[in-house]
Structure formats: structure tokens, C-alpha cells
C-alpha positions, -999 to +999 in steps of 0.1 A: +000+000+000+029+025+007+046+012-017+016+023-044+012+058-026+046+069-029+044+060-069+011+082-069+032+106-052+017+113-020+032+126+011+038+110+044+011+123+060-014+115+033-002+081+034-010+081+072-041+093+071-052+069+038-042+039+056-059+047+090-089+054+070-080+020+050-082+006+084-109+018+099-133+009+071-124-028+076-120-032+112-150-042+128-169-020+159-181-033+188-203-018+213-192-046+239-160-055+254-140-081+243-130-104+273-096-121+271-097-157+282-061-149+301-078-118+323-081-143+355-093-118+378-120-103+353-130-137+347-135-154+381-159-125+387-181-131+357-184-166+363-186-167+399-190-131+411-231-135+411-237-102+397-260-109+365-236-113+329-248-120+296-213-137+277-213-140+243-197-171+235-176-164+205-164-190+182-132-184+158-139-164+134-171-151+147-181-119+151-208-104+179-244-107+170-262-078+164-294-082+183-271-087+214-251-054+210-279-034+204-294-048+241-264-038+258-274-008+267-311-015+276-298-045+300-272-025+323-300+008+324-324-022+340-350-005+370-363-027+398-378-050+395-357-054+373-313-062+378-286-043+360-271-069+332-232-067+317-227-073+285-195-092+269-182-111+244-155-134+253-135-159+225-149-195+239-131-217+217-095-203+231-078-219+261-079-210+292-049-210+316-061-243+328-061-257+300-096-261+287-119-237+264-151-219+279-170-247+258-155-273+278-153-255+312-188-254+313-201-280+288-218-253+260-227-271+228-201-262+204-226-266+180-252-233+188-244-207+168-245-177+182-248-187+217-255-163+246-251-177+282-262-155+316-239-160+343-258-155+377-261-161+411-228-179+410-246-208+394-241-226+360-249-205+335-283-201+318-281-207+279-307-180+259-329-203+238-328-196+200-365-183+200-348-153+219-322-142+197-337-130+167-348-100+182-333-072+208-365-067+228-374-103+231-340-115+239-341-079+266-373-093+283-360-124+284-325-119+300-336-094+326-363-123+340-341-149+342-314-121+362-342-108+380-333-108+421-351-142+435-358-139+474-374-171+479-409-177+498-413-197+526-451-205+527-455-247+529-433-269+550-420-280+513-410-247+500-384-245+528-368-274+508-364-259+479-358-221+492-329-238+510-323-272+518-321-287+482-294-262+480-259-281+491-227-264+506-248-227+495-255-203+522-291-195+527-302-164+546-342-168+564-358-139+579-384-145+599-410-118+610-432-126+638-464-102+645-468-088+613-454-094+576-421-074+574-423-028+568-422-017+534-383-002+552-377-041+559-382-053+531-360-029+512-331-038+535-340-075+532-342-067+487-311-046+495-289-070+516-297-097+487-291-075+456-257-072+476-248-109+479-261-125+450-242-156+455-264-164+487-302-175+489-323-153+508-359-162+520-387-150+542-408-169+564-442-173+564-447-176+601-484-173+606-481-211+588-451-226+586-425-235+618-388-237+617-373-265+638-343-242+642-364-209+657-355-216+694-324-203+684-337-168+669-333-139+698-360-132+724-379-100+714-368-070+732-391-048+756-398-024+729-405-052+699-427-071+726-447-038+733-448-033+690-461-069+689-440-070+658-399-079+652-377-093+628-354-116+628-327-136+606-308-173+605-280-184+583-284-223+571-261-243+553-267-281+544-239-306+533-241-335+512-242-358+539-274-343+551-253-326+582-262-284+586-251-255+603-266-225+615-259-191+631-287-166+644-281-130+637-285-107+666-277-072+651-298-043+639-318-052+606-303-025+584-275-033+551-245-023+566-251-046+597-263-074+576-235-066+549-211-067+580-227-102+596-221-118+562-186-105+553-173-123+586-190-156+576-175-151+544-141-146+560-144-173+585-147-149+617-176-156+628-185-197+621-222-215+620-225-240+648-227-272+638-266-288+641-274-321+660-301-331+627-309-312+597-334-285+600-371-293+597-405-272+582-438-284+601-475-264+600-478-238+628-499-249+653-524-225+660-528-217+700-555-237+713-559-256+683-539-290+697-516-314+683-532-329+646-537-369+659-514-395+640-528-421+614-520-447+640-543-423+668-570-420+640-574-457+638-576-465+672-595-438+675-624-451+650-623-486+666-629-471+699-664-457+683-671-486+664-664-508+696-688-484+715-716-486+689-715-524+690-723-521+729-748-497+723-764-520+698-762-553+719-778-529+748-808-523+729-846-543+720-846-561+685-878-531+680-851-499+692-822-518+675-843-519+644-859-483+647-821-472+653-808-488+619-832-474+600-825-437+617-785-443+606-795-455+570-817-426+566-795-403+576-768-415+554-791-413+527-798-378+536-758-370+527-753-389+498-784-368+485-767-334+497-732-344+482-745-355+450-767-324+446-736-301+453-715-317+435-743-309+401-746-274+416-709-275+414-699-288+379-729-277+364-713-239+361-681-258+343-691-255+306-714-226+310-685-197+306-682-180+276-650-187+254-629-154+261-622-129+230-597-129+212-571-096+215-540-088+205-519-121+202-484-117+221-452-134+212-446-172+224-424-179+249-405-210+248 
């Protein structure tokens, strides 16, 4: 290229300011960052920092695709409910220092072309599914709900499982709020504490009906929550693989900073969970007054007990009041059988009676 210019007659600085233009016009722009698969630091956050990332996954040769440039910018300018999303590209099919390509590291199929993984949570990343990438808003709505921040529900004896127990070797953070569901200022330090430490599970109790096994550990209300009739308060769990847990109450002030500071030194290994004699259990709260719900083995014995009583009764009686008596009991079972059949008309009889909703504006499909 010099060579020609300088035949043509051109200056130095013409030449210079052809061939950056030359340039230029053939290198490609990219609104994203390019990661390099040898930037340790930069990558150990991405994959296990928690904070939401959507990776491009290049392959050799490849260049970004369009539609997920162009929702860049509309993914890290995300409002609650909605989380903040970086965007990246990052050359998957180079190795890195350990040896092994992004493909492998996290078994991506090769094959997908482009592919777009979010990195979340500190958990394996979430692949987009082709029906999302054709388009920047679709592929938009569909990355900000899977990065959305997930504070789990504690509302059956079951959903403690999965809020936390399914979960091995991952911290889980449970407030529990007793009097009252927690302040609209609680739950934006509980929303806050978790937006903060995305690599820990966070869930709220449902107290009025579900009962931690591990709650005599919680603090005693203080005067002034007891006289409120309403107080907050917080656990750390962790399960192992051998079904053994942990757990460490919190006793400090229910604001971020305090929180933030309770978690850095369980982080750090200052402040340790205690080790539990069984893993932690969910049951129904009892209601006061209402009594311990009877066994099946109870039930049983229980029925016999009647049935052994009514067989005394019957023996007890005149073949006329034993006769009159039967005749009362089949009538009155007659009686319900009527009542449940005739509710159970009144019941299904409204089942085919709606009509068919109309038809509006059809949305997109979502796979």
C-alpha cells in the first residue's frame, strides 16, 4: 500500500491518514468488550461473582451478533424490578490457563451458533434459547427475567426445601418476621442485603403457617418489639451433602450495613455457624389452642374405639329400638349422599357454562 502511494506521489502524512482510513473501514466496531480468556481476575468475577452477565460465546472467526449489541445498553439501564445486566463477548473456543476452552469449562454445545449464556447467582450459566435471539426486545425481556433478584418464599413446610435445603454447601439467609409481615423499610433492606450478595439465597418466612425446627435459636424480642407486637429476625443455614447443617442466628440491627457486616465475617471465617445435631425441619404452625393434629395410628384407634362403642350400644338395645335405630343411621346417610351429590351438580354444572374469552392482541410465544 505504501509502496503504491509513494508512486502516486503522495506525502507521508497523506499516506497516514489513507491507511488509517483504509483501516478503519475494515475493522469491525463493537459496542461490547471483548473479554480475554487470560484476564483471571475479570474472569473469576463473571463466572462466579453472582452479579448478573450476559457472555457472548464467540467461536473463531465469529463476530458479535447484532441483536445482542444493540441490548447492551437497555440491559445495564435495568430498574427494579428489574437487575442491571453486563454485556460481553468473550473468544470461547480459546484456552484458558487451565487448559480447557469456555466450551468445555462449562459443557456449551459447540454446535449453537450464536450462543448467549447469563452468568448469575454464581450458578451454571443459563443458555438464551434460539427463539430469543432474533430480536433485541425479546432477547431484553428475556435476560432481565431470568437475572431478576429471587428472594425465595417460605409459605409450605416444602418450600423451605427448595428455598434452601435442596441447596448443598450454599449459604441460605431466612428472615423471619413474627407479629406482622415485614415494613415496606424491611423489606428494602431485606431486597437490598440480597441485591448485595447474589451468590447467597435469601428467603422470608411465612410464620403465621409454617415453623422452623431451628427458631429456638432466633433472639427473644426486646421490651420495645414485645410492646410493637412485631420484630424481625434472621438465621444463616447451610446443608452438606451428607445431610449434616449448620446455622448461626443473627442478633444485630436489621439495616445493610449490619447485615453486609454479619455476612462479610461468615465469608471470611470470623464468625462460624454451629454445627446442628439433625438437619433443620418445616412443620405447620400450630395454632394456639388448636392441639396437636392426631397420628394415622391415633386416628385408627381412634375409630375402633367408636365402632367398639356402637356395637355395645347395639347389643344394649330391643330387637324393636335396635331396628328403629338402623333405620335412623341409614336414613341419615341417605340424607348426605343426597346433599353431596346435589352439590356436586350445583358445582360442575357452572363448568361448561362460561363463555369462550375474546380474542385480543396475540403476544409473542415464549418457549
Amino acid at each position: 500500500f505504501f509502496a503504491i502511494a509513494q508512486l502516486l506521489g503522495m506525502g507521508a502524512a497523506a499516506v497516514g491518514f489513507v491507511a488509517w482510513a483504509a483501516t478503519a473501514l475494515v475493522t469491525p466496531k463493537h459496542t461490547v468488550p471483548v473479554l480475554s480468556v487470560n484476564d483471571t481476575e475479570a474472569l473469576k468475577e463473571v463466572f462466579f461473582g453472582g452479579e448478573p452477565c450476559l457472555v457472548h460465546c464467540l467461536h473463531e472467526g465469529e463476530l458479535p451478533h447484532a441483536p445482542f449489541e444493540a441490548s447492551a445498553k437497555q440491559l445495564a439501564e435495568a430498574e427494579p424490578p428489574y437487575s442491571p445486566v453486563r454485556a460481553l463477548a468473550l473468544p470461547c473456543h480459546e484456552k484458558l490457563p487451565s487448559g480447557k476452552t469456555v466450551f468445555d469449562r462449562f459443557k456449551l454445545d459447540r454446535s449453537r451458533k450464536p450462543l448467549l449464556a447469563l452468568f448469575a447467582n454464581g450458578n451454571r450459566p443459563r443458555v438464551v434459547p434460539e427463539a430469543f435471539l432474533d430480536r433485541t426486545a425479546r432477547l431484553v425481556r428475556f435476560v432481565r427475567e431470568q437475572a431478576k433478584l429471587h428472594i425465595s418464599e417460605i409459605t409450605t413446610p416444602a418450600t423451605f426445601g427448595r428455598a434452601c435445603l435442596n441447596h448443598v454447601n450454599k449459604l441460605c439467609v431466612i428472615f423471619v418476621p413474627y407479629g406482622q409481615p415485614p415494613t415496606a423499610e424491611q423489606n428494602a433492606t431485606i431486597r437490598a442485603t440480597a441485591a448485595a450478595h447474589r451468590t447467597t439465597l435469601f428467603a422470608v418466612l411465612d410464620t403465621a403457617a409454617v415453623e422452623l425446627s431451628i427458631e429456638p435459636l432466633l433472639a427473644p424480642p426486646t421490651a420495645e418489639e414485645a410492646e410493637q407486637r412485631a420484630h424481625v429476625r434472621a438465621v444463616a443455614v447451610k446443608v452438606f451433602p451428607d445431610n449434616s447443617a449448620q446455622a448461626l442466628p443473627y442478633k444485630g440491627d436489621l439495616t445493610p450495613d449490619a447485615l453486609a457486616a454479619w455476612l462479610a465475617k461468615i465469608a471470611s471465617g470470623e464468625e462460624e455457624l454451629d454445627m446442628l445435631p439433625k438437619k433443620p425441619s418445616a412443620g405447620r404452625r400450630r395454632v394456639p389452642g388448636e392441639g396437636r393434629r392426631r397420628t394415622r395410628k391415633e386416628r385408627r384407634e381412634a375409630a375402633a374405639a367408636e365402632q367398639k362403642q356402637l356395637e355395645e350400644l347395639l347389643e344394649a338395645m330391643s330387637p324393636e329400638e335396635r331396628a328403629a335405630f338402623e333405620e335412623a343411621l341409614a336414613a341419615r346417610k341417605a340424607e348426605r349422599e343426597r346433599q353431596r351429590r346435589a352439590q356436586m351438580d350445583e358445582e360442575g354444572s357452572g363448568l361448561f357454562d362460561e363463555e369462550e374469552d375474546e380474542e385480543g392482541d396475540e403476544g409473542e410465544e415464549e418457549e
